[in-house]
N, C-alpha and C positions, 0 to 999 in steps of 0.2 A: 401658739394656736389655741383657740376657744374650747373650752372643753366640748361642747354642743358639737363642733366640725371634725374634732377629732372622733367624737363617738360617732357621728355618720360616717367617716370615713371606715373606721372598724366593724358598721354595720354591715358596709359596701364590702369588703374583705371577704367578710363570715359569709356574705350570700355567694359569694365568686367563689370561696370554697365550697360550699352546699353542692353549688353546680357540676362543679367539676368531678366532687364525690361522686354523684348522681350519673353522669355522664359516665365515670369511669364503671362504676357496678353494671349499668347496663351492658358496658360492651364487655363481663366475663362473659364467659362461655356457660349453657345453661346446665345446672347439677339435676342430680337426677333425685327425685325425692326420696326422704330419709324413707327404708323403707317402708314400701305402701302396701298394702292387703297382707300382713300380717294376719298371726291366729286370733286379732282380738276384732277383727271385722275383716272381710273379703274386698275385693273391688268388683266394681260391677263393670261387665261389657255385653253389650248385645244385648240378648234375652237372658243373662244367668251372671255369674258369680266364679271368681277365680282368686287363686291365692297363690301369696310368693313367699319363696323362703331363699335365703341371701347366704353367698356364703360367708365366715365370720371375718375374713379379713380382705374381705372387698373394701377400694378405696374409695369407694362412689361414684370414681368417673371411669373407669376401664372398662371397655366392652366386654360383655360375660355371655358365654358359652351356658346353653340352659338345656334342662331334661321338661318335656312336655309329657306329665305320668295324669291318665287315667282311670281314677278310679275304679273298681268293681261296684257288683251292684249293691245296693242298700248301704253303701260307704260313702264318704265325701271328699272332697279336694281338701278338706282340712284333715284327714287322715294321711294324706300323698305328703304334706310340709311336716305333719309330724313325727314320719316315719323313721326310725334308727337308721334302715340302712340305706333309703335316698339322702340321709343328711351324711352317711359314712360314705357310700362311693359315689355322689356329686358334689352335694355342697364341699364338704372336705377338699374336694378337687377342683374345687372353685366354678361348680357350675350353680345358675341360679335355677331353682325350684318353679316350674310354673304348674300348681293345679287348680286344674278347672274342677266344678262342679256338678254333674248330670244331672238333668231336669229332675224335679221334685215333682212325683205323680199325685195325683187324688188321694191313694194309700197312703201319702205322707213318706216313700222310699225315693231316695232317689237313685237313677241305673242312667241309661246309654239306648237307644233306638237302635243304634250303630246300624242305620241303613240311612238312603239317601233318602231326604224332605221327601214325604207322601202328600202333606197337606193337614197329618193328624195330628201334630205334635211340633215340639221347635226343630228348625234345620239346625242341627250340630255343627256342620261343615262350615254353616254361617258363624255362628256361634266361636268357633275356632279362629277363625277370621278374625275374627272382633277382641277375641281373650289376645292373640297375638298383637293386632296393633294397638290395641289399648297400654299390653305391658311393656310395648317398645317405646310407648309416648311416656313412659315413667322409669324407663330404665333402658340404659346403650344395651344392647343384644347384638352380640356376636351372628348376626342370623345363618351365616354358615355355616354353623357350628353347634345346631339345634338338634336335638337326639327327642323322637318321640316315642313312648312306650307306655305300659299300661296292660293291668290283669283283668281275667274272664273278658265281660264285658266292656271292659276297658282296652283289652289287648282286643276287641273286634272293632274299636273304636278306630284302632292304630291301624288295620286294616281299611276301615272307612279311610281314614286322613291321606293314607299311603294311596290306595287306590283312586281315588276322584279329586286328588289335591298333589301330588307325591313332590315334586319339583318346587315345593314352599320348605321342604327340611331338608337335613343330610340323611338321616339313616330314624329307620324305624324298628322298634322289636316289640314283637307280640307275644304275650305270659298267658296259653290258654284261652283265646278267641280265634274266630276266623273273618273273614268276609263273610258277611250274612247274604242273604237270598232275599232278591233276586241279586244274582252277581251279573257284574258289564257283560256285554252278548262282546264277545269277540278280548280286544285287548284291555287294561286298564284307562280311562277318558288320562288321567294324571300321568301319564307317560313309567318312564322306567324308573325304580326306586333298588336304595339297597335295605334288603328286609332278612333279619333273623327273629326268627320261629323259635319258642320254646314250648313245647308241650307233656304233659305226663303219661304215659304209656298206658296207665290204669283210669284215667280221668275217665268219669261217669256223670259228670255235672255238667261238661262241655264235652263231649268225647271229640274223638278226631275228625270221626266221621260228622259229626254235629248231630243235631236232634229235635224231631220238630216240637214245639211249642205254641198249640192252643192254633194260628193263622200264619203263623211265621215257622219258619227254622234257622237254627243258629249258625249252620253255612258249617262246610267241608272243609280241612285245613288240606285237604291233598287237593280238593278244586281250588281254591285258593293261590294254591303255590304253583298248581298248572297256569293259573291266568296270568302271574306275576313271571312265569319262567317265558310264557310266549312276552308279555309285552316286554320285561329284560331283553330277550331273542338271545333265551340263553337254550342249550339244547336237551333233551327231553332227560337223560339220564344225569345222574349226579358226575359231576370233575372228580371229586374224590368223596369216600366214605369213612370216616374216624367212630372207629367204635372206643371210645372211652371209658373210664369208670364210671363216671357218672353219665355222661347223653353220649347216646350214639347219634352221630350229625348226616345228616348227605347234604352236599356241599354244590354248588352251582358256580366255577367260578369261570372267567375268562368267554362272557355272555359278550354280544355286540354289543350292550349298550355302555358296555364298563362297567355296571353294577349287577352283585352277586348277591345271590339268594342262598339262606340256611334253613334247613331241619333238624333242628337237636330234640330230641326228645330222652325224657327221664321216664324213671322205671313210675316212677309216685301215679297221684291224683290232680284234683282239682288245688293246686297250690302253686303259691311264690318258689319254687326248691331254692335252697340254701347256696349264696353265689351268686343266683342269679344276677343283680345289678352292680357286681363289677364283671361277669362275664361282658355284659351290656355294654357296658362303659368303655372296656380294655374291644370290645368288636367294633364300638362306634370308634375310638381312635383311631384304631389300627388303619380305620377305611377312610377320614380326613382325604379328601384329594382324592378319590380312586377306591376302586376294590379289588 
């Protein structure tokens, strides 16, 4: 054979493999990007900024179970991915890390509105929306299996999400926030949720009662839990009371809706108490499937 025919022939070869290469990569399945929004840049959704933190021996394609943590005020969502003990009792645990960002005001702080769009400010609830489908188009989520939570401001945030949204996660827990004011005229719009409460008995910065603030107030953790136990249609007294060492709880269980409502409170202040995010963790499990 001519060498000329031969080298077409081999040319014709090398493209029929190219093809086939090409053809076959297409049909993998699609991976999920190495991780994105890292602390060396956020990802953007909506009107704002969010950040992920992986846990270390994720394979890249397994659906992941993830903590949606909220900020406090004048902190940021790259505080939430750097923390010691969301990367000890989630990531560890193989959950993935999603924090978002709270709007950045004029003062250059950024915090939480944590009430529903007025018109003055970003809608968060939107904004939520957006940090969620954003980080599922960049990474498989477990979405049943989404635990949201979050301090002060953040934990009133967890109340916003729970209340006008509740039925997009499994369980929520709030660190010293409430529903702020104005609260829903009647039941939750987000139907029934299962919500544990942690507050400090001495807190002065958010007290229980809450406090007003300049045109606003920062919303009542017992009106709160009243509006959460009527849309539950769980019944006005506590199912049991555990007085432990550390929180004494009143407990709501065996509601119509299936899901149960907590009050633990500690003796402290305005703080994280020590535990807290594996109590979180080991209440979000336990309630998988039911409360």
């Amino acid at each position: 054979m001519p060498h000329h025919a031969a080298f077409r022939l081999a040319g014709r070869a090398g493209a029929a493999a190219l093809v086939i290469l090409l053809l076959a990569i297409s049909a993998w399945p699609a991976r999920a990007e190495p991780r994105p929004c890292g602390e060396d840049a956020p990802c953007r959704a909506g009107e704002g900024e969010y950040y992920l933190a992986f846990p270390d021996d994720w394979d890249g394609e397994s659906p992941l179970p993830a903590v949606l943590y909220f900020h406090s005020h004048r902190s940021s969502g790259l505080s939430g991915i750097r923390s010691a003990t969301l990367r000890q009792e989630f990531s560890d645990h193989g959950y993935l890390i999603i924090a978002p960002n709270g709007e950045l005001r004029a003062n250059g702080v950024r915090g939480w509105a944590a009430r529903p769009a007025t018109g003055g400010g970003r809608d968060d609830l939107a904004f939520v929306d957006a940090v969620m489908s954003d980080a599922a188009a960049r990474v498989p989520l477990d979405r049943n299996r989404v635990l949201v939570t979050g301090f002060s401001s953040g934990g009133s945030m967890v109340w916003l999400v729970a209340c006008y949204e509740g039925g997009s996660f499994a369980g929520y827990v709030s660190i010293a926030g409430a529903l702020r004011r104005p609260v829903p005229d009647g039941n939750c719009p987000g139907g029934p949720v299962r919500m544990l409460h942690l507050h400090g008995f001495a807190d002065q910065t958010v007290p229980i009662e809450g406090r007003g603030i300049r045109d606003w107030h920062q919303g009542d953790v017992f009106e709160s839990m009243s509006i959460l136990r009527a849309t539950n249609g769980c019944r006005s007294n506590p199912t049991r009371i555990v007085a432990g060492q550390t929180y004494g709880c009143r407990i709501w269980s065996g509601c119509a809706s299936g899901r149960g409502v907590e009050l633990c409170l500690h003796a402290g202040g305005h703080m994280l108490p020590d535990g807290w995010a594996e109590r979180a963790r080991n209440w979000f499990e336990a309630g998988i499937g039911g409360s």
